[in-house]
N, C-alpha and C positions, 0 to 999 in steps of 0.2 A: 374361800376355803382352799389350803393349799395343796390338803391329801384328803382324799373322799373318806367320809368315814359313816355310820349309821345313819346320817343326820342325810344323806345323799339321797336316803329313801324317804325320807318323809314328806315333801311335798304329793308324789305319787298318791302314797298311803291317805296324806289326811283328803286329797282329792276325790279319791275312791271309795273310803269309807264314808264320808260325807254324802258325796251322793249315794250310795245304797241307803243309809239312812234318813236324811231328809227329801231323798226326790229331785232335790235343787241341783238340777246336774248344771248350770251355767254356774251358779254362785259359787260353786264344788269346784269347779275344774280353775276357775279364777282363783281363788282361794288358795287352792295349790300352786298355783305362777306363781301368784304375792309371795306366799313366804318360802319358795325356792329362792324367788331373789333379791329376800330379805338376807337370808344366808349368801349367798353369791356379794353381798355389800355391805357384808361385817355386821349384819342385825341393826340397818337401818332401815325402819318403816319408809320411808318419804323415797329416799330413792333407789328402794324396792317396788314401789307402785309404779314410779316412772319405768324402771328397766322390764316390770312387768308388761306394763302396756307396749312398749317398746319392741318385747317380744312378741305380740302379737303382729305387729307391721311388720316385722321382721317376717314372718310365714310366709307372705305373698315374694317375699326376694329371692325365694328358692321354687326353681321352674318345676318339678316336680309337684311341690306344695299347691303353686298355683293351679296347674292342670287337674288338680285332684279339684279346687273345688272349682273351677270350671264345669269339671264334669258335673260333678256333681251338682248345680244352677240347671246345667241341661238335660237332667233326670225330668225333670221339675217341669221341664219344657215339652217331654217327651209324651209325659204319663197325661197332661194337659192336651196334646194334641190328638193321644188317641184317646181317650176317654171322649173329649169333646165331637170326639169326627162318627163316633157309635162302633169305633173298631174294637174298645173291651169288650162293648154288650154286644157285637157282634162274635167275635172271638168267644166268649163265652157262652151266648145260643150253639153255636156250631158244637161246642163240645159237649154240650146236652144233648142234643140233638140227635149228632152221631151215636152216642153210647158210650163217647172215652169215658167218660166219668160219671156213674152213676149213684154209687155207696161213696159215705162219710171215710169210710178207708179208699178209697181211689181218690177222692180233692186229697187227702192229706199225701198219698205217695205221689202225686203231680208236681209240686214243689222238688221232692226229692229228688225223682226221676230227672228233673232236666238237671237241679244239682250237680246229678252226678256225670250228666253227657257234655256241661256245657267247664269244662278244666280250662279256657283260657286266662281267663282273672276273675279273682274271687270279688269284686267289687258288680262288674257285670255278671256274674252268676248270679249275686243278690237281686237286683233290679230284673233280669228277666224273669227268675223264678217269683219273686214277688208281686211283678207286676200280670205276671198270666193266671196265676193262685189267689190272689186277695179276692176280687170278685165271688169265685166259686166259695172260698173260705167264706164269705161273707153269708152268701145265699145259703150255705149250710152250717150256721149256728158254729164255725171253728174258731178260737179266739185268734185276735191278730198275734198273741205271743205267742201261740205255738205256731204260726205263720214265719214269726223271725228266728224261730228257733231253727227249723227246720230247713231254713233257706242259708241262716249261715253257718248250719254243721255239714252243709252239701259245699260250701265254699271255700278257704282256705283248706279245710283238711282233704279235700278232692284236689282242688289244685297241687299243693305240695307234691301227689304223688304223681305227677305226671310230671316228666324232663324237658317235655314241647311248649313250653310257656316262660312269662316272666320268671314265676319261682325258677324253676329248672335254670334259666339263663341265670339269674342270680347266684344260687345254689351253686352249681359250676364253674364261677368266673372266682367266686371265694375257694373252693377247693383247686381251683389250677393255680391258688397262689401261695396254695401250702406244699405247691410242688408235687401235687396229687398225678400217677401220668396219665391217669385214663377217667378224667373226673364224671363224664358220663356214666358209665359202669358203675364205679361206685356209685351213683344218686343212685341208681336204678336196682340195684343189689342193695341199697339200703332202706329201699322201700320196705320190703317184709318186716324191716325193727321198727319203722314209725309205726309204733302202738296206738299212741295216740289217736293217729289220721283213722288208721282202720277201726278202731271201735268205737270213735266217733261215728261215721258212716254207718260201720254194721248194726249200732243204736240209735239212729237214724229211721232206718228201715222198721227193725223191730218197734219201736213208736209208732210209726207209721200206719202197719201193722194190725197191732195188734191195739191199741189204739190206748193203752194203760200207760197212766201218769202219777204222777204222786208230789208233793208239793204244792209249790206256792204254783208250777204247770198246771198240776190237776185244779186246782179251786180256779184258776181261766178257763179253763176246758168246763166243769160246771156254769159256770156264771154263764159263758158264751151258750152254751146247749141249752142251759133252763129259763133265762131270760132274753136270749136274743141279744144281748148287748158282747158285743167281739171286743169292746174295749172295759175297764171298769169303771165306774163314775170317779169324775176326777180323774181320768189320764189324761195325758196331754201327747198327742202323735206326735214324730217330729214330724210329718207333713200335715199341712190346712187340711181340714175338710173341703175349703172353697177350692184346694185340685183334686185329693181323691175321688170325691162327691160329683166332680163338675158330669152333670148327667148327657145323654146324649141331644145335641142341637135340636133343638124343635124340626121337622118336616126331612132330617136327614135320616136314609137306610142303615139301621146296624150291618156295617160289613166287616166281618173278620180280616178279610187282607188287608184294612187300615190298621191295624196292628201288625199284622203275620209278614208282612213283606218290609216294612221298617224296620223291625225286630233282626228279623236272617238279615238281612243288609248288614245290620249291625255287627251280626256275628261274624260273617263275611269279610268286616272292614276291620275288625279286631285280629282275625288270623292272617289276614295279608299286611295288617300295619305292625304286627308281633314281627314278621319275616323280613318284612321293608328295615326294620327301628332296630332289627338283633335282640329284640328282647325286652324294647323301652314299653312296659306296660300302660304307663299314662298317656304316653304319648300317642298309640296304637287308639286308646281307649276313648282317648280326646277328640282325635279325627273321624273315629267310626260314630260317635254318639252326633258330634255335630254332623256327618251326612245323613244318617237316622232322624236327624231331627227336621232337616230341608226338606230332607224326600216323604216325611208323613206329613209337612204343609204342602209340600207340594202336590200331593194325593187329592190331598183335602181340597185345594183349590182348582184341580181339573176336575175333579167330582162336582162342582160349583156347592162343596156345602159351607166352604169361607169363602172371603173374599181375601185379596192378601194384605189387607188391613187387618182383619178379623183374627187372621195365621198368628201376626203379630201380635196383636192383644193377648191371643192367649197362649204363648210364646211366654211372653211380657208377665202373666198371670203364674203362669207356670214356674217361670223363674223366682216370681216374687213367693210364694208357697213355699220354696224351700231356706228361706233367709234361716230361720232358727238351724237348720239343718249345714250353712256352711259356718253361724258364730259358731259352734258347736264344733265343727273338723277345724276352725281357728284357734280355738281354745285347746284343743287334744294336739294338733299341733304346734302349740306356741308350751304346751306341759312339756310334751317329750323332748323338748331343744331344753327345755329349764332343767332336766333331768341327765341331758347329756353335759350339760355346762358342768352338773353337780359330780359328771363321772359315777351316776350311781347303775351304771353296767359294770364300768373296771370294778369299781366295790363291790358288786357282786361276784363277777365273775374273779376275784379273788380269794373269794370264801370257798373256791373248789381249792386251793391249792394248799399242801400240806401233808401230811402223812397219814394216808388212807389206806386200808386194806383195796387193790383192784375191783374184785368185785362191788363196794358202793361206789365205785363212779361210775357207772354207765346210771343207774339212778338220781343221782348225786347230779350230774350233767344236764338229765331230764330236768330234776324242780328247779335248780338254777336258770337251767335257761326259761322254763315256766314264768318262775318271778319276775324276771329283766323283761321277759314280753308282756304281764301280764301292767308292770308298775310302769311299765312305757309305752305299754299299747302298738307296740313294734315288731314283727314277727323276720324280716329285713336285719334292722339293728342289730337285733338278737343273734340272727344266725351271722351277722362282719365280727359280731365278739366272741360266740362261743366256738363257733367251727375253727378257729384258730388255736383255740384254746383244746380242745378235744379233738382233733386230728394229732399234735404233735404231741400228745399224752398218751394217745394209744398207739403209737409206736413206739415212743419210751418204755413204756411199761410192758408192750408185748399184747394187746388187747386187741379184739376184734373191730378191726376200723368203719363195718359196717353198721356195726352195735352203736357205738360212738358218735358217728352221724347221724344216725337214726334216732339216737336220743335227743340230741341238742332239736333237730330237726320236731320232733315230736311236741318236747316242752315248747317252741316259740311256736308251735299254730294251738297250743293250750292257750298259752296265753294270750294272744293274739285272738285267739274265739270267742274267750272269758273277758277281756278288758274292755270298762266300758269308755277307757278313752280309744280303743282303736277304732281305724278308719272301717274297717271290714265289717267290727260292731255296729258302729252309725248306721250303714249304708243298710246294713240286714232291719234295722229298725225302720229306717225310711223305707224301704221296699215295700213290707210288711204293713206301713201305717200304723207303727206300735207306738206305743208310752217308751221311749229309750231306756230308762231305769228298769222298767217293768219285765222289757226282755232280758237285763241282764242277770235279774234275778230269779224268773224262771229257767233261764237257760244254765245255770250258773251249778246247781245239783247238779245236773245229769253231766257235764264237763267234768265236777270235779270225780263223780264217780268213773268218768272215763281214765281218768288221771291218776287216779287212785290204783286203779284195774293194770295202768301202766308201769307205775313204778315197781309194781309185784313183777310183773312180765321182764322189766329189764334186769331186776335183780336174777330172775333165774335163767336168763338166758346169759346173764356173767358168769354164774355158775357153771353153766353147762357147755358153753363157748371155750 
């Protein structure tokens, strides 16, 4: 293709749509490579397949891509070592015990709560919150979708709004290259316009709450509460049972510091390898998960409840549990390179350009940029195309450059929250031990109603700005 035109978007679309409708989120997400580059090969099948598969091997050549599922293997390793060591079931007595958590609304604001404390990257935000919450969500009849719901509307849109993190370095090193002079201040003066982020959040809370859902949420939330099953017959987790389940070792003490102290480790090693890396999130993320994961075998093996054969087995075990969970960030990866091939961001982000009244672009900005994160699973991408594009349009035009950022900013953690090719989505379903499709379709109302709530909010703040 030599200029991106409609057809840009449609491997994305029939990916997406497929899997909401069939469920077959592998078949969906392949399906969409194929015939992206069937078009990338002039609409030959044969060697469309090839360069499809081709893009898959490709993923692993970019260090980024690799470290994401690195980590991601060693979730698998983690949730496996403390499970097996009795530090969930221990961790979870203690919090019974003490009184943190007593009511069906205190397990559900637990997730939220650390959501919103823990803003270094929204990938580890998932994984703690899910992995301290699933248990107690379990023990109290809460389905595992509103577990994923609630772990990843505390994650990209909490992140976004803090400047001391990946996003922030991101966010910042794009605006110092639009010639921004104080690009800190702006992120941070543009916080109040990301609509999006806050009422995501502030909808968060209220669920939480008050504890009222509606949808395809509320029929999980019944099923879970009246028959005890967190999942629906026929889901498929993207994690095994043989890691969520793995129960505590025969003759070992549930002790909560075989979670609680690998855990802080973690977080510990994510803020000092953010400071070390300037801002390399995978990288920060990589090294803290692999010492997290040494120091909970190692726990476990001066406790004598493994041996270090045993660590390794279930290491080994741990890792294997998550296979479906890295084809899966392979295939979402190997989509959004077929989608960049096809240029279908510039095709969108062209469709902002043309003879507009000022006030519908600060809207206009928002679902734009929604779309490109939502058909790319990108929230990153998103903001290298549009913040370039919506910085030098709101000084042209005379427009509030806060407003401006604050939309593009807003639409890419929409879409980004809603896509269920993104990484951030995965991750919140693995966390969780959800059906992937299942979260993204109960999570997927109440996003768009956030979204919806937004584009009103930006309209009238062009107005009144």
């Amino acid at each position: 293709m030599d200029q991106p035109t409609w057809l840009s978007l449609l491997p994305p679309i029939i990916a997406i749509a497929t899997a909401l409708i069939t469920k077959q989120v592998f078949l969906s997400l392949f399906s969409g490579i194929w015939i992206g580059w069937i078009l990338l090969d002039g609409g030959n099948p044969i060697l469309g397949l090839r360069d499809a598969l081709e893009s898959m091997v490709a993923v692993f050549l970019d260090r980024g891509n690799a470290l994401i599922l690195i980590f991601s293997a060693q979730i698998g390793a983690f949730i496996a070592l403390t499970q097996r060591s009795g530090g969930v079931e221990g961790f979870v007595n203690w919090i019974v015990e003490r009184g943190y958590v007593r009511t069906v609304r205190g397990v559900r604001l637990l997730p939220s709560v650390i959501g919103l404390g823990l803003f270094l990257e929204s990938n580890l935000t998932c994984l703690i919150s899910g992995a301290v919450a699933r248990p107690l969500f379990d023990r109290f009849r809460l389905s595992r979708e509103k577990l994923a719901y609630l772990c990843d509307s505390t994650a990209a849109p909490v992140c976004v709004l803090f400047p001391f993190n990946a996003y922030g370095a991101v966010i910042m090193g794009i605006l110092a290259s639009q010639n921004v002079t104080n690009p800190l201040g702006l992120l941070v003066s543009s916080m109040v316009f990301n609509f999006y982020a806050l009422i995501s959040i502030a909808f968060v809370f209220y669920i939480a709450i008050s504890g009222r859902d509606w949808g395809p949420m509320a029929r999980a939330e019944t099923r879970a509460r009246e028959t005890g099953k967190v999942l629906r017959d026929g889901a498929t987790p993207l994690v095994s049972d043989e890691v969520l389940s793995l129960p505590t070792k025969e003759g070992a003490t549930p002790r909560a510091r075989n979670m609680v102290v690998p855990t802080l480790v973690l977080l510990a090693a994510v803020l000092l390898g953010l400071y070390l890396t300037d801002g390399d999130g995978s990288t920060a993320i990589f090294w803290a998960m692999s010492l997290a994961v040494v120091l909970a075998a190692a726990m476990s093996v001066g406790q004598r409840i493994f041996t270090v054969q045993e660590s390794i087995d279930i290491i080994m075990r741990g890792v294997g549990g998550l296979v479906p969970v890295l084809v899966l960030i392979v295939m979402a990866f190997a989509l959004g390179a077929t989608t960049r091939e096809l240029h279908a961001g510039e095709y969108l982000a062209s469709l902002t350009q043309g003879t507009l009244s000022p006030i519908l672009l600060p809207p206009l900005l928002f679902v734009m940029s929604a779309i490109m994160a939502f058909a790319t699973g990108t929230s990153w991408g998103t903001f290298a195309i549009m913040l370039p594009i919506g910085v030098p349009m709101a000084a042209t035009l005379g427009l509030d450059l806060r407003l401006m950022v604050g939309a593009v900013l807003g639409g890419a953690i929409f879409g980004d929250h809603s896509s269920p090719i993104s990484d951030t989505t995965i991750v919140a379903s693995l966390a969780a031990g959800s059906d992937h499709i299942d979260h993204v379709n109960t999570q997927l109302p109440y996003a768009l109603l956030a979204a919806a709530v937004s584009v009103i909010l930006y309209t009238v703040a062009a107005i009144l700005l």
